[in-house]
Steps between C-alpha positions, in 0.01 A plus 500: 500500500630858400598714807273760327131479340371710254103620543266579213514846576893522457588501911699245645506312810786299665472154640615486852376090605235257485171516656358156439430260192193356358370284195457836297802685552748612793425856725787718520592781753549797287632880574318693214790785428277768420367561805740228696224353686485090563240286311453179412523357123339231401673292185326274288696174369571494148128309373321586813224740386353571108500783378150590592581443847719774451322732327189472703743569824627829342099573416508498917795679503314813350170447666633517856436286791131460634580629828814512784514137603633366169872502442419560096752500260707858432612437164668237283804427374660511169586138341844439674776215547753285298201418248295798535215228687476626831241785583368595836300787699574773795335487813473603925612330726285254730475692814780371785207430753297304289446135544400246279160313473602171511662560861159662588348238413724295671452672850892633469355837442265630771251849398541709792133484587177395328484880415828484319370128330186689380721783370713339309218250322288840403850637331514230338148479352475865446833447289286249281192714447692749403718278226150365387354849487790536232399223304744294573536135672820363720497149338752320726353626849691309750696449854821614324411819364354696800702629830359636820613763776370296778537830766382749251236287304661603177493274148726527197396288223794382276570299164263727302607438175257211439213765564314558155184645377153257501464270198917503493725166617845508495562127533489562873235276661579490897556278779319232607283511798483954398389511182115487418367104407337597163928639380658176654312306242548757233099567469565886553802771474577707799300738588308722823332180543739288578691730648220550736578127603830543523458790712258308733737160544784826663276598717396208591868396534624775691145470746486132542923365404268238335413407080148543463471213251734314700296249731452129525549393143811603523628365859384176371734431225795349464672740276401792340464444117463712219194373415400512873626882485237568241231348635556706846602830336294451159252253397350406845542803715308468860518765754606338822233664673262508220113497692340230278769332384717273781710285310816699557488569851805697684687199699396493862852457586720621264283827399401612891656829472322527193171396662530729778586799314219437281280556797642760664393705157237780457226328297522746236836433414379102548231569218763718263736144493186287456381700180846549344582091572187359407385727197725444165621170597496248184289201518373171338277616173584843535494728209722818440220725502350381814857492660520906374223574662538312795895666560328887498312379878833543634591724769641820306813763655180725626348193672816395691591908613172548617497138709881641667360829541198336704776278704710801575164738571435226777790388670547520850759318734427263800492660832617133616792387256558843303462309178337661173170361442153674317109591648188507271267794556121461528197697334551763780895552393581380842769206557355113542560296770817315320773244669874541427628311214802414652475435892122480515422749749194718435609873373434845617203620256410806696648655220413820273460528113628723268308450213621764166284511259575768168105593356315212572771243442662343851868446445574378819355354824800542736481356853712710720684395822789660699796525283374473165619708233252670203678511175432750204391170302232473724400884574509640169478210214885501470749230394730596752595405856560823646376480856250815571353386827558317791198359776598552856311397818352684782705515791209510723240326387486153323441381136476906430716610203634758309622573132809712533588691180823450393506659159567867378136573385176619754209266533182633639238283663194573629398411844124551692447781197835662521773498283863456618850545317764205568853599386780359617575293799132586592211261568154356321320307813393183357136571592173375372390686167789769489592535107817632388558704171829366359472706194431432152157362549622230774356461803568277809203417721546344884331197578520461909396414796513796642266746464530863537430567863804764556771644337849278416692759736334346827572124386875567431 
């Protein structure tokens, strides 16, 4: 390998090691001299990708990257090397903190808290909606293309030169076990479809460190063939905890942890897996029109960030062993009697709700306890995680809270017909009917148990 590659657009960059190799090509740590900051460069062998490959990954190139989270490709090389056969492409780095799936998945990697968990699995769905919004479909979503910040709940996603427009392939089908039934038999090309499966079988992953197709057919065999790898992933797919159909059961032993972090899940995010596994699956006498059809009931991006941002709205943590666990609300707004998921204590559901709604549209139903933080995402319709609030308790009298602002702006809220400024470090009593103007058309609504009976100075 030259010391020195040439780019399409004339620059150079200089080759200072070796990153890590793979069946495509071999990633490169780079110094790009003309502004002599570090990337990586990823070089194709000499046969590796068609020219189409190429040309559709410099279309990418000049349409940009869907959003933040993917490292996307800077620009390409020119043709290069002994034979003029080697090309590659410029990109970031893969953040130092970040940690890959597989060791996730594994349990070597440990989210922060369930908050963080959440977090990261909404970045990474967001990151999909927004590459489907463009038109486009991953088609190799897998274990070894996505890293985590497990203390920040961060996601980059990388290898995103197999990404192409809908209707495209690129002679990349996937993995086993991620990629969508009806593309491991060939019946259908990539696209939001089966990406939504392949989407759903990471979360799934990173929520349960279990295979969702992965149950008692499998445990039972002696070795796992190809032809048994098709049936599993392809031909036969069954949802191990498919509702009507029990023929591939999680194992009671082997697949416990599996079991009991099935359980331990909100119901909503029970039913999203259940429709994504159990809609699209190929079967016996099926046609390709009915299996078309069939594919569009699964759970979409706006599905799956809609389920976290219910999970995060209503998390709370056990008074008794200060682990993360969730509360449904009931027709009055007001928490239901609920047992921990994890040490099976009951929980503390004298607890108020925020509920911000923009027009007549509710965005979000947030149960507040001491210590929570309010995030712009959930106060003003944001896709950020800029924290804006934070609920403290009374000092004096119990299961009374308070919503301290923590942003730059002024909130009023009106209280017993009079209407109140918070700015700064000041206080919203978390009192029975009290709405708060957040500004541009959202308000916030308090959902208690206490009622206005005096003001929030004499309960401090």
């Amino acid at each position: 390998m030259n010391h020195f590659v040439e780019m399409e657009n004339g620059t150079k960059c200089e080759i200072l090691g070796i990153i890590g190799e793979g069946g495509q090509g071999i990633v490169y740590k780079v110094k790009y001299i003309p502004d002599h900051k570090v990337y990586a460069l990823k070089v194709y062998k000499p046969g590796a990708v068609s020219r189409k490959f190429f040309k559709n990954l410099s279309n990418n190139i000049v349409k940009g990257s869907p959003n933040d989270s993917f490292i996307w490709p800077k620009m390409v090389t020119k043709p290069f090397g002994s034979k003029m056969n080697r090309v590659g492409y410029l990109m970031n780095l893969k953040g130092s903190s970040y940690t890959s799936m597989a060791k996730l998945i594994k349990g070597k990697s440990v989210p922060k808290s369930t908050m963080v968990q959440l977090k990261m699995l909404l970045e990474l769905i967001r990151a999909f909606e927004s590459l489907h919004a463009k038109g486009y479909s991953y088609q190799d979503l897998n274990d070894g293309g996505i890293v985590f910040d497990v203390e920040k709940g961060k996601v980059q996603i990388l290898d995103n030169d197999n990404v192409a427009p809908y209707g495209e392939n690129l002679g990349i089908k996937g993995k086993f076990k991620y990629m969508a039934p009806e593309v491991a038999i060939s019946m259908f090309m990539p696209d939001k479809y089966s990406d939504y499966f392949s989407l759903a079988v990471l979360i799934f992953m990173v929520l349960l460190h279990g295979d969702p197709l992965e149950g008692t057919r499998k445990t039972k065999l002696v070795s796992l063939t190809l032809e048994e790898k098709e049936k599993i992933y392809g031909t036969e797919p069954i949802f191990i905890f498919h509702p009507n159909n029990t023929s591939n059961p999680p194992d009671p032993v082997i697949h416990s942890s599996v079991i009991e972090a099935w359980d331990r899940l909100p119901n909503f995010i029970q039913e999203l897996f259940i429709k994504t596994f159990t809609h699209g699956m190929p079967a016996k006498n099926m046609t390709r029109e009915q299996l078309q059809r069939d594919r569009q009931l699964r759970a979409t991006d706006t599905d799956w960030i809609k389920a976290m941002n219910r999970w995060m709205d209503s998390l709370v943590t056990c008074p008794h062993c200060g682990v993360g666990t969730y509360l449904y609300l009931d027709e009055h707004k007001h928490p239901k009697p609920r047992q921990c998921t994890s040490c099976g204590h009951m929980l503390n559901t004298k607890l108020p709700t925020l509920t911000v709604s923009k027009g007549n549209r509710v965005i979000h139903d947030i149960i507040l306890e001491t210590g929570k933080k309010l995030y712009d995402y959930q106060l003003l319709d944001t896709n950020h995680f800029k924290m804006l609030a934070e609920v403290i308790p009374s000092k004096r009298v119990k299961d009374y809270y308070a919503i301290k602002n923590k942003s730059t702006e002024s909130w009023s809220f009106y209280v017993n017909s009079e209407t109140k400024i918070s700015t700064k470090d000041t206080l919203i009593p978390c009192i029975d009917g009290i709405i708060v103007n957040l500004g541009n058309q959202i308000e916030g609504e308090i959902y208690a148990f206490h009622k206005y009976k005096e003001s929030e100075e004499t309960k401090k």
